[in-house]
C-alpha positions, 0 to 999 in steps of 0.5 A: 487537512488543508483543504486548498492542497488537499483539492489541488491533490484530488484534481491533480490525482483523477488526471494523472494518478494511474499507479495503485498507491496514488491515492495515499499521495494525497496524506496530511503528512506528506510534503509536495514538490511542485512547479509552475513550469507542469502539472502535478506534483511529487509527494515525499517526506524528509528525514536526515537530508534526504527525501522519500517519494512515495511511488510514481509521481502524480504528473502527466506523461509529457511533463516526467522528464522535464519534473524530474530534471527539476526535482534533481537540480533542487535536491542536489543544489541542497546536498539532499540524496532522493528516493522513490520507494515502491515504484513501477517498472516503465517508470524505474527505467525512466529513472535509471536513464536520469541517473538514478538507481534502481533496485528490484523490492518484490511484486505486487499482487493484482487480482483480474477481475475478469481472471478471477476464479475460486473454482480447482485446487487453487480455490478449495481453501477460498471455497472453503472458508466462505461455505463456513462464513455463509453457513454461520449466517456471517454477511458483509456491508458497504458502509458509504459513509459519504452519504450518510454518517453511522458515528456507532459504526464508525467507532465499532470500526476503530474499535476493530483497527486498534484491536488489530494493531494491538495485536500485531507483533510488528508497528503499524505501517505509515506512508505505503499504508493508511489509516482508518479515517472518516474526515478527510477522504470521502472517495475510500470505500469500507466494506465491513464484515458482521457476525450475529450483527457484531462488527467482526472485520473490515477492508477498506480501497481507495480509486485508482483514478487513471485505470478503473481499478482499485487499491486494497489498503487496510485488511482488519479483523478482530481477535476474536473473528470467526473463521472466513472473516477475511476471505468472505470480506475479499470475495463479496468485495470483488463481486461488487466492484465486478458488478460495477465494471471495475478491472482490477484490485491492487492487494499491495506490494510482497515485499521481498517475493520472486528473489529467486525467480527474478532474473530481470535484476541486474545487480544480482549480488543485490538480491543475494544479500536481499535473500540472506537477510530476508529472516532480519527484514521478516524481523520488522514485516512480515513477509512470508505470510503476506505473500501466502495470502496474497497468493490466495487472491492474486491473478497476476503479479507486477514488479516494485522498485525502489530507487536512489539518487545519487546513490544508495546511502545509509542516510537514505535507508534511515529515512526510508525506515523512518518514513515506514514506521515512525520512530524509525529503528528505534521505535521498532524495536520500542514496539518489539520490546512492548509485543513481548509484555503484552500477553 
């Protein structure tokens, strides 16, 4: 990664990344709108003359109406369409008030640390499964590789995230998502989780700079994990940050959650067609168990959006998918086509 944007990002990020995926902001792949007129920047990619930004921007609260006057006037004045995909609620109405857009996507899963209790009914199958794992010896690690590179541990850990995407019926996501990396990034902390001193799972957070809080992006384990890997990964995870005065984890959008519940939506036909095709979207993520075990977990909940300019268009939707998966349409199916022969 270029060091000089990749500085620019950091310090840009620790005064104005306050939302949970701002630190994959920051990815090698991504392109940067931005002006000497404010601070901070926009990140996006750009497929079929449209550009995706990821999230809320990384720009300070006084600037937003002004970058975003910016970024419109250069996109339009070049007939590209623009979208925000999984942004925050005070920031969607921010931009519907720009002429943008916006439509409800499902909510994110947050666990309040202070919240947080594994104890009733709620808690058993948690309970459960770490009673399991603590009675199989199963421990689990901070691996600070800033401090002190284990090449062994590192590669017992790709190991694991291959093994893993191997066997996973759907693509690996790209852009809402990162990837296992030991290079570039030195602020991503990676908690792995050993069995009979066998690497047999990892999570791994990137800081949520203007909140004291953390993201939990990649939640791995091998094929052949004994049961309560994930859960004793998650539960030691939050001890420690609990200990250190973290306030919250960020466990990542439920795409496609609450259609039923969420009244807010306006465009309530929107979130019928939404619902239809939930079994085709569940095609190429899935949904339902990502919600089931999130739920496990999550305290509380808040809505994500997705937003367009200065429309929804079928070219921003083909961009949208192929900034998720690469390849795009096609390299979903290419990828369905392979799970099927795998076994």
């Amino acid at each position: 990664m270029r060091n000089k944007q990749y500085n620019n990002c950091i310090v840009d990020l620790k005064k104005y990344g306050g939302s949970s995926i701002s630190y994959l902001t920051v990815s090698k792949d991504l392109l940067f709108f931005r002006s000497n007129k404010w601070n901070g920047y926009f990140a996006y990619r750009e497929f079929f003359n449209s550009a995706i930004i990821l999230g809320n921007p990384v720009i300070p609260k006084k600037s937003i109406n002004e970058a975003l006057d910016d970024l419109i006037k250069t996109f339009s004045k070049n007939k590209k369409h623009l979208g925000f995909f999984v942004c925050t609620e005070d920031f969607s109405d921010i931009l519907i008030k720009k002429g943008f857009k916006s439509y409800f996507f499902g909510k994110e899963a947050i666990i309040n640390l202070k919240k947080f209790d594994i104890s009733g009914k709620k808690g058993w199958s948690i309970r459960s499964s770490i009673n399991y794992a603590k009675r199989n010896k199963m421990i689990v690690e901070e691996y600070k590789y800033s401090k002190k590179r284990n090449f062994d541990l590192e590669n017992k850990i790709n190991e694991i995230s291959n093994e893993w995407c191997f066997g996973k019926k759907n693509p690996e996501l790209d852009f809402i998502s990162g990837h296992v990396n030991f290079e570039d990034y030195k602020n991503i902390r990676y908690f792995i989780c050993k069995y009979k001193g066998k690497v047999v799972g990892f999570i791994n957070l990137y800081p949520i700079y203007g909140i004291k809080s953390y993201y939990l992006d990649l939640t791995r384990h091998g094929n052949n994990s004994p049961r309560g890997t994930m859960d004793l990964l998650y539960y030691e995870c939050i001890k420690k940050l609990g200990q250190e005065g973290i306030e919250k984890i960020y466990i990542g959008l439920s795409p496609l959650s609450f259609l039923n519940s969420f009244s807010k939506e306006k465009n309530q036909n929107y979130l019928k067609i939404l619902y239809l095709f939930q079994p085709f979207l569940g095609f190429i993520y899935p949904c339902k168990s990502e919600f089931f075990y999130k739920k496990k977990f999550a305290t509380d909940w808040e809505p994500n959006y997705i937003c367009f300019y200065p429309r929804l268009s079928i070219r921003t939707i083909f961009s949208l998918i192929h900034s998720i998966y690469k390849g795009g349409f096609a390299g979903i199916f290419i990828h369905k086509i392979k799970s099927i022969f795998k076994k």
